[in-house]
BATI-848948 format. One record per residue (C-alpha): residue in one letter; x, y, z. Coordinates in Angstrom, 2 decimals. Each point is the difference from the previous one (the first is absolute). Layout:
N
REC;A;X;Y;Z
...
END
This chain:
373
REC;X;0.00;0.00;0.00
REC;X;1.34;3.67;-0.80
REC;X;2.10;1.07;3.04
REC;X;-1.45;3.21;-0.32
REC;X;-3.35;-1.27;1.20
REC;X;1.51;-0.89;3.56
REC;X;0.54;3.44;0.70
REC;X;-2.79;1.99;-1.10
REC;X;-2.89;1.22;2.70
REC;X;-3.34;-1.30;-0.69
REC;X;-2.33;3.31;-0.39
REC;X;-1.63;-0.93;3.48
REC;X;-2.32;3.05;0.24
REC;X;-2.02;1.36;-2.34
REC;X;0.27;3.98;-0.68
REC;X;-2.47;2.14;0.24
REC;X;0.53;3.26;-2.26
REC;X;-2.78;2.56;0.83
REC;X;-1.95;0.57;-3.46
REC;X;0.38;3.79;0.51
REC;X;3.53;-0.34;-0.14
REC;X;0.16;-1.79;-3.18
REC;X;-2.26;2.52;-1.56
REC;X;2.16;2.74;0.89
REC;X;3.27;-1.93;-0.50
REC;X;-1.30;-0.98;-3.97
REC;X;-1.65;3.41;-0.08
REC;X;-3.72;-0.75;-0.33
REC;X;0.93;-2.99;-2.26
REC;X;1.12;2.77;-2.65
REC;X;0.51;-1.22;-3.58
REC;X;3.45;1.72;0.33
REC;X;0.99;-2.93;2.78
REC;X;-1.38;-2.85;-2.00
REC;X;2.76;-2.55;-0.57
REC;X;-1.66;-2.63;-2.22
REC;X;-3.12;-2.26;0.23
REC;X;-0.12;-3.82;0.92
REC;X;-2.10;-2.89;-0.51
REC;X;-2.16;1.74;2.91
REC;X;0.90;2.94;0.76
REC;X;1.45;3.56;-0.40
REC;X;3.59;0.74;1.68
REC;X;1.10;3.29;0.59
REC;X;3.42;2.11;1.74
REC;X;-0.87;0.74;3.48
REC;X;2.14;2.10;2.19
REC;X;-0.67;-0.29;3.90
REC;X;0.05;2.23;2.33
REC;X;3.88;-1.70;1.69
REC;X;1.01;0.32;-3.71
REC;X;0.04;-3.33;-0.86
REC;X;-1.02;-0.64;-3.67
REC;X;-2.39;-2.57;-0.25
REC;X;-2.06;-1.94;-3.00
REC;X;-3.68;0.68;0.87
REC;X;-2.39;-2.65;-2.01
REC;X;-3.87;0.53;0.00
REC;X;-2.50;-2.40;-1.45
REC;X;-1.62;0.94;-3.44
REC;X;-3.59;1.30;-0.05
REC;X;-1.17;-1.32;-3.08
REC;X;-3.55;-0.72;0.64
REC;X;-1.73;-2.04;2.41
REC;X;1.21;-3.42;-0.64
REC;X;3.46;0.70;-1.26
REC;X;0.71;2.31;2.96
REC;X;-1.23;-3.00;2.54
REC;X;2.44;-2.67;-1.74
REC;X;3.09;3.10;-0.01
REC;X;-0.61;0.15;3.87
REC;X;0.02;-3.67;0.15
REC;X;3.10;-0.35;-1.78
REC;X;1.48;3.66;1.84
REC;X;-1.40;-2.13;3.42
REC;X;1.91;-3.21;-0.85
REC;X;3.36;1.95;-0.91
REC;X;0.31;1.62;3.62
REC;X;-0.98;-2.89;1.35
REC;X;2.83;-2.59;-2.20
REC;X;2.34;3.00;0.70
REC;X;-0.71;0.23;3.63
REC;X;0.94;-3.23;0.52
REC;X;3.33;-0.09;-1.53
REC;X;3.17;0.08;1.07
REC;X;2.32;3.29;-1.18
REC;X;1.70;-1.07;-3.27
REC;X;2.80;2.05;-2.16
REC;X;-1.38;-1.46;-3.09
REC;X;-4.18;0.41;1.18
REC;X;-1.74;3.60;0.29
REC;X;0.17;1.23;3.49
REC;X;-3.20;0.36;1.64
REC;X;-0.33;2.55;2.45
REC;X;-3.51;0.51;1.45
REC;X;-3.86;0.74;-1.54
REC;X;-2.95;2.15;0.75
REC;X;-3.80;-0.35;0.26
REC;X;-1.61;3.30;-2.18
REC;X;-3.00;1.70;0.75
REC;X;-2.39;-2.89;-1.19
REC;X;0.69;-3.83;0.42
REC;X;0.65;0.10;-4.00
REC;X;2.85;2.58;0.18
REC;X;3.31;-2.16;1.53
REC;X;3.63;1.59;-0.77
REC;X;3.29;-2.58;-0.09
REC;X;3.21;1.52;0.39
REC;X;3.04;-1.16;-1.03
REC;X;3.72;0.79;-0.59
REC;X;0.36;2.69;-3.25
REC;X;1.82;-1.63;-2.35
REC;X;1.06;2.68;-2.70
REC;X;1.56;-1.94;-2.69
REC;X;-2.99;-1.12;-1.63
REC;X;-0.44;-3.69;-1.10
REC;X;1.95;-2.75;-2.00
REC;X;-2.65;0.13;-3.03
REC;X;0.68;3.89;0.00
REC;X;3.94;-0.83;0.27
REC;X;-0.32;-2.43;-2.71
REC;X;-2.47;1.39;-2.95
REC;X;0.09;3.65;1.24
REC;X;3.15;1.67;0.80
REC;X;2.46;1.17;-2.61
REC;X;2.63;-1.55;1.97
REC;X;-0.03;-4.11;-0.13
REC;X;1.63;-1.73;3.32
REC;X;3.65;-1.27;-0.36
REC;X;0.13;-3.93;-0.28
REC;X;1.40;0.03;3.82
REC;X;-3.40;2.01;1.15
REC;X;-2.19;-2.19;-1.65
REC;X;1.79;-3.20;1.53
REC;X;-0.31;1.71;3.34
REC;X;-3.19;0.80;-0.50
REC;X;-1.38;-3.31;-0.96
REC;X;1.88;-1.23;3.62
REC;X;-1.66;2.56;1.99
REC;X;-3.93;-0.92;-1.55
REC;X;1.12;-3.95;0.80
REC;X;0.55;0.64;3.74
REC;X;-2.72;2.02;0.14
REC;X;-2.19;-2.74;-0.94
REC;X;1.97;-2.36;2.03
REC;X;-0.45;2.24;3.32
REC;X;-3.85;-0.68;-1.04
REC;X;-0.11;-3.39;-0.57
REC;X;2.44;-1.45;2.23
REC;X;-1.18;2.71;2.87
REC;X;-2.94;-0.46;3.10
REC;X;-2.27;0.63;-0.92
REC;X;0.26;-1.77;-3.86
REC;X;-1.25;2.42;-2.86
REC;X;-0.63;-0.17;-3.18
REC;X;-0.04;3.49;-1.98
REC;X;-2.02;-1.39;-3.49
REC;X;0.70;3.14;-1.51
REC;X;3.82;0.36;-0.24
REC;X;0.69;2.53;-3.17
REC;X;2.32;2.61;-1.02
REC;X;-2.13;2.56;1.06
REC;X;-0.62;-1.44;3.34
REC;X;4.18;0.24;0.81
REC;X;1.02;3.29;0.73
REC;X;3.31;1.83;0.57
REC;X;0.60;2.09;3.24
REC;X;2.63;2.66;0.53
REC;X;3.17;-2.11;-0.50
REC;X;-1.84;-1.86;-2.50
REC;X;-0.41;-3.48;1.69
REC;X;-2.68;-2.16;-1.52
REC;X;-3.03;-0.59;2.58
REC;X;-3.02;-1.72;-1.06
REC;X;-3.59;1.59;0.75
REC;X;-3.62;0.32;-0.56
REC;X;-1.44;-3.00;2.24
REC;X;-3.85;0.49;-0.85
REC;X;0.08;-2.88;-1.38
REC;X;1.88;-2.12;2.52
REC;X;-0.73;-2.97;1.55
REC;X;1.33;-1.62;3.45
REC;X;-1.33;-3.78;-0.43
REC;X;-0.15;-0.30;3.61
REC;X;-2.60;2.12;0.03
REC;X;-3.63;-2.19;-0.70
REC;X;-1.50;2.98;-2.42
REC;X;2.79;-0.68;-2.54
REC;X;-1.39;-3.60;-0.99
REC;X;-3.01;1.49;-1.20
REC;X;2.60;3.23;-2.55
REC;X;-1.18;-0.03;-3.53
REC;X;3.25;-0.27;-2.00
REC;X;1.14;3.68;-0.69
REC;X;3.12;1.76;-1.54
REC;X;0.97;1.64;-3.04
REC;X;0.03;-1.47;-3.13
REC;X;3.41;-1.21;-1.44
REC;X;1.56;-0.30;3.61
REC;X;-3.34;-2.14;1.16
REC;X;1.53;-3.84;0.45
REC;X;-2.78;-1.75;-2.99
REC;X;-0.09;-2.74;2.27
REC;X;-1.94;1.86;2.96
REC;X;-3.66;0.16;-1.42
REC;X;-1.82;-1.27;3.29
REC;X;0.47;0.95;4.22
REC;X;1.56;-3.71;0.27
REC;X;3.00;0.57;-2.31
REC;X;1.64;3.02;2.07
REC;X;3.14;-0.64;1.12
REC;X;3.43;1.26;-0.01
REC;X;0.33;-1.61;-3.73
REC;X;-2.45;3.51;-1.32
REC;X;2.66;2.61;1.58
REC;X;3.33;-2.14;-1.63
REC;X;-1.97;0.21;-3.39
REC;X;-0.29;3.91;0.01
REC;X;3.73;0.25;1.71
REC;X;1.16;-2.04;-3.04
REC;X;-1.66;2.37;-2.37
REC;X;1.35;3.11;1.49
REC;X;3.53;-1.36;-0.13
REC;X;-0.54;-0.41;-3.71
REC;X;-1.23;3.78;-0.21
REC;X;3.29;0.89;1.95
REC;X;1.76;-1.42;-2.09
REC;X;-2.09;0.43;-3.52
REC;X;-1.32;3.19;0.76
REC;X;-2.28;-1.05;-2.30
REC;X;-3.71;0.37;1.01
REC;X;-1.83;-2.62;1.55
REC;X;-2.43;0.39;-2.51
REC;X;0.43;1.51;-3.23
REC;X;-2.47;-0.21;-2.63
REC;X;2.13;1.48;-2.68
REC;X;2.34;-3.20;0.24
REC;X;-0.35;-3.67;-0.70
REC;X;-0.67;-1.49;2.19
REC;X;-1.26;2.65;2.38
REC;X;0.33;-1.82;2.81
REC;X;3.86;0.17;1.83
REC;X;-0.05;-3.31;1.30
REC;X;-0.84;-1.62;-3.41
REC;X;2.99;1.95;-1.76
REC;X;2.44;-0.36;2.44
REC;X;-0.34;-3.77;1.56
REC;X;0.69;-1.33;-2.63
REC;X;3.24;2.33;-1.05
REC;X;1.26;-0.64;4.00
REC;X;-0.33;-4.03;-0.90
REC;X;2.08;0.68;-3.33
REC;X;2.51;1.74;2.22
REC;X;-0.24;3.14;-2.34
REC;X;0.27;2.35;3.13
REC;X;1.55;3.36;-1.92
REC;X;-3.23;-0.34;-2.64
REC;X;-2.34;0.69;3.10
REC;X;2.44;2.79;1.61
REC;X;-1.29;3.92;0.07
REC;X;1.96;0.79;-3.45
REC;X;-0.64;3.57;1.39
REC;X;3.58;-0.67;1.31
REC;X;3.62;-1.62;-0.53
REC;X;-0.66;-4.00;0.54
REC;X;1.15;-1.56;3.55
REC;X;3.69;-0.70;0.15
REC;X;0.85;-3.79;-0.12
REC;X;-0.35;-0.03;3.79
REC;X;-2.79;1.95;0.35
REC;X;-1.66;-2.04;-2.98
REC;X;0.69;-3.49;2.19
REC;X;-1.75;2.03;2.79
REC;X;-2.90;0.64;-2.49
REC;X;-0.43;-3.07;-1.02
REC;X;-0.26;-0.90;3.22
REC;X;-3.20;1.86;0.81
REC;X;-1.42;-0.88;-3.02
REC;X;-0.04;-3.56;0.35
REC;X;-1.60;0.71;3.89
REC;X;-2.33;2.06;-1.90
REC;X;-1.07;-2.80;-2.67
REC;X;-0.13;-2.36;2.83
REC;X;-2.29;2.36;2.08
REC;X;-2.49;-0.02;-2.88
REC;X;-0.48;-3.68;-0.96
REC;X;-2.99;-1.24;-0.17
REC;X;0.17;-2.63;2.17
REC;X;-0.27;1.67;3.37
REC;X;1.90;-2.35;2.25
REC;X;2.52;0.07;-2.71
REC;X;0.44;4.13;1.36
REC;X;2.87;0.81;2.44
REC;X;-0.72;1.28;3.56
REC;X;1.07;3.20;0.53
REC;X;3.01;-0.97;2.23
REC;X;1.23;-2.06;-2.71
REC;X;0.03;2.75;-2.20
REC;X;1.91;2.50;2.65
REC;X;2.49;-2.62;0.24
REC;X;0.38;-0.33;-3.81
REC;X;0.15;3.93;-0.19
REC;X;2.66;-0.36;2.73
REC;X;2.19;-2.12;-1.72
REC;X;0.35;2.38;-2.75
REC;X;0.82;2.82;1.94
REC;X;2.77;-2.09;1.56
REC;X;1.33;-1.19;-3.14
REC;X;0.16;3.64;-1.70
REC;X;2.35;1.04;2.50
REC;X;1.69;-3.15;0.17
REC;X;0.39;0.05;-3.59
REC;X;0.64;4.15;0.48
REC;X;2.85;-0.46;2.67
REC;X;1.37;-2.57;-2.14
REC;X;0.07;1.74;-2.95
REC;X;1.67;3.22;1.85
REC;X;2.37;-2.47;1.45
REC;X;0.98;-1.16;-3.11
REC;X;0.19;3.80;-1.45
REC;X;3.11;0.37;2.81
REC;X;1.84;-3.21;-0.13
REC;X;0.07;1.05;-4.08
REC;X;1.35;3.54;0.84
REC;X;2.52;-1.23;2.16
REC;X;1.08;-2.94;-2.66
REC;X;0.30;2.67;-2.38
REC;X;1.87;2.43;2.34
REC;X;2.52;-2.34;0.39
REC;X;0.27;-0.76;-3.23
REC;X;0.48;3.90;-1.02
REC;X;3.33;0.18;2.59
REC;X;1.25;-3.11;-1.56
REC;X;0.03;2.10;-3.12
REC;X;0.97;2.93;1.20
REC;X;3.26;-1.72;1.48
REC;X;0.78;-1.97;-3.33
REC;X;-0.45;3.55;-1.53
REC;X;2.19;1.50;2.10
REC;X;2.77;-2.63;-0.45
REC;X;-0.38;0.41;-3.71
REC;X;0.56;3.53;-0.32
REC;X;2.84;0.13;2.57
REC;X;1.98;-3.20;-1.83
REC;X;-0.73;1.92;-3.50
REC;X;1.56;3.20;1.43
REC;X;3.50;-1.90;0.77
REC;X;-0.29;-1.82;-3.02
REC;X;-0.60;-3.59;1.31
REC;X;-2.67;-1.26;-2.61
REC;X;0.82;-3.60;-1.07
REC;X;-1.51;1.11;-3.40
REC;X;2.80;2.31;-0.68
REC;X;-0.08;3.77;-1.08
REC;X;-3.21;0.87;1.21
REC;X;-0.93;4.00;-1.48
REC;X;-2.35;1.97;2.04
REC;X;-3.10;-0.48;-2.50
REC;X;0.65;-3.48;1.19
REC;X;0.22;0.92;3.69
REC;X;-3.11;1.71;-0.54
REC;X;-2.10;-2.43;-1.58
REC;X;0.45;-2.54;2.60
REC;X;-0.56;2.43;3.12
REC;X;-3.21;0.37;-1.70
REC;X;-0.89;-3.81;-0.74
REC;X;1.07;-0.71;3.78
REC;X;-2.17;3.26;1.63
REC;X;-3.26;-1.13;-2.41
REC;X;0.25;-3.22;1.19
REC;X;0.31;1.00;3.92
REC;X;-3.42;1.68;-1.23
REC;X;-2.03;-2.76;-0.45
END
């Protein structure tokens, strides 16, 4: 189990922001503070009153019915939330508030300012490096390890690009739990399957065939989209669907055909890294669900690679040294012999004979382009 989850306080105490703050701290809601909108709600900047920024999410009001499932799903975040442990790689959860009417309920959360992966990935001008996506992709795998492998066990069902987001030193955390599920909890046998389409595991279609399995099958297709930054689906290619262009490249082994060509390919090590997470990723999304790696497995796959790029790395700069100092040696060998040369040449001790000074010449500068090399 990740170390880190020996060491992290369970959220013991549930915090109770008055709403009036969070009104004044998001200024009336103002369109100005609005941040983006989720599955179920609205989330806007809020500043409070210590200072502390804060992420301030309010259920949509979109009618009778759609605003009673939003508070259902807004209800069933705080309440997943609440009853994790803190996380590096899982939104922080820092208290919630009960509005005006039993309808109007406020989360808030840790701000995280860097936007999302899908925003990183088919937005910015700027594509990550090879080494950010690779850390990326580890950060999103322990995320969903701390989940699964946690107490309570949860299952996300709705793990996306759009659902990871970036906070101020840009580490990966995964969020939006609306749709969340603990399966020790005796509601979540009777969840409708639920997710977004081309990250939803085709296998779930009925409350009996949650598990773990759903959440490996959208982790698999958001290391492809890491990797890819090709859309998950894309209408204006064939096939439109990422998994059914790139599964079968990743079994081919034709890993730089499925890199971002938006930049330079992976170096040789970083393509054996790569490869790596592509072949977790196939593996993630096979059909056969007991055929899918747990999580841990796939941490400890991920791990391997890190290990072995800066095994590889250290041996490679190791390598670089013992060459310079080879060739170092090599160059005062020369330089001697040179020496010798010129000095015999000067007395006139050549076994050739006469030996002009073109001649003396021409050899100082074979002998000094050879301590060159």
């Amino acid at each position: 189990m990740n170390q880190e989850m020996g060491i992290e306080k369970v959220q013991e105490i549930m915090v109770e922001f008055g709403y009036e703050e969070l009104v004044e701290a998001t200024q009336s809601f103002s369109p100005s503070r609005l941040i983006g909108k989720g599955s179920h709600g609205a989330v806007y900047h809020g500043i409070l009153q210590d200072n502390q920024v804060v992420a301030v999410k309010r259920s949509s009001i979109n009618g009778v019915e759609a605003q009673r499932d939003n508070l259902k799903k807004l209800d069933n975040e705080i309440s997943i939330l609440s009853s994790l442990r803190e996380s590096s790689n899982v939104i922080g959860y820092l208290g919630a508030s009960h509005g005006l009417s039993e309808n109007d309920k406020l989360l808030v959360m840790e701000l995280m300012p860097n936007g999302s992966l899908h925003d990183l990935l088919h937005v910015a001008a700027t594509p990550p490096s090879w080494p950010k996506r690779v850390e990326i992709a580890m950060q999103i795998a322990r995320a969903v390890q701390f989940l699964h492998e946690g107490k309570p066990l949860v299952i996300h069902r709705d793990i996306k690009s759009a659902n990871i987001l970036f906070d101020s030193n840009w580490t990966a955390k995964l969020a939006d739990f609306g749709l969340a599920i603990s399966p020790a909890d005796s509601s979540s046998q009777a969840a409708q399957p639920a997710g977004t389409i081309g990250y939803l595991d085709p296998s779930y279609t009925s409350p009996n065939k949650l598990s773990t399995k759903n959440d490996m099958f959208s982790l698999g297709v958001v290391l492809l989209e890491i990797i890819s930054c090709r859309k998950v689906i894309d209408v204006t290619k064939a096939p439109a669907s990422i998994v059914e262009w790139a599964v079968p490249l990743v079994k081919k082994q034709r890993v730089v055909e499925i890199c971002d060509p938006r930049i330079p390919p992976p170096t040789c090590m970083m393509e054996s890294t790569i490869r790596r997470i592509l072949n977790v990723a196939s593996r993630c999304l096979s059909e056969d669900e007991d055929r899918r790696p747990s999580v841990g497995e796939i941490v400890v796959a991920m791990d391997t690679c890190s290990v072995e790029r800066v095994r590889l790395g250290n041996i490679t700069a190791w390598t670089g040294v013992l060459n310079y100092l080879v060739q170092l040696r090599r160059r005062r060998k020369l330089s001697r012999k040179c020496s010798r040369v010129v000095y015999s040449t000067q007395q006139g001790d050549v076994n050739s004979g006469d030996v002009n000074s073109t001649g003396k010449v021409v050899l100082l500068k074979e002998i000094l382009a050879s301590s060159r090399c």
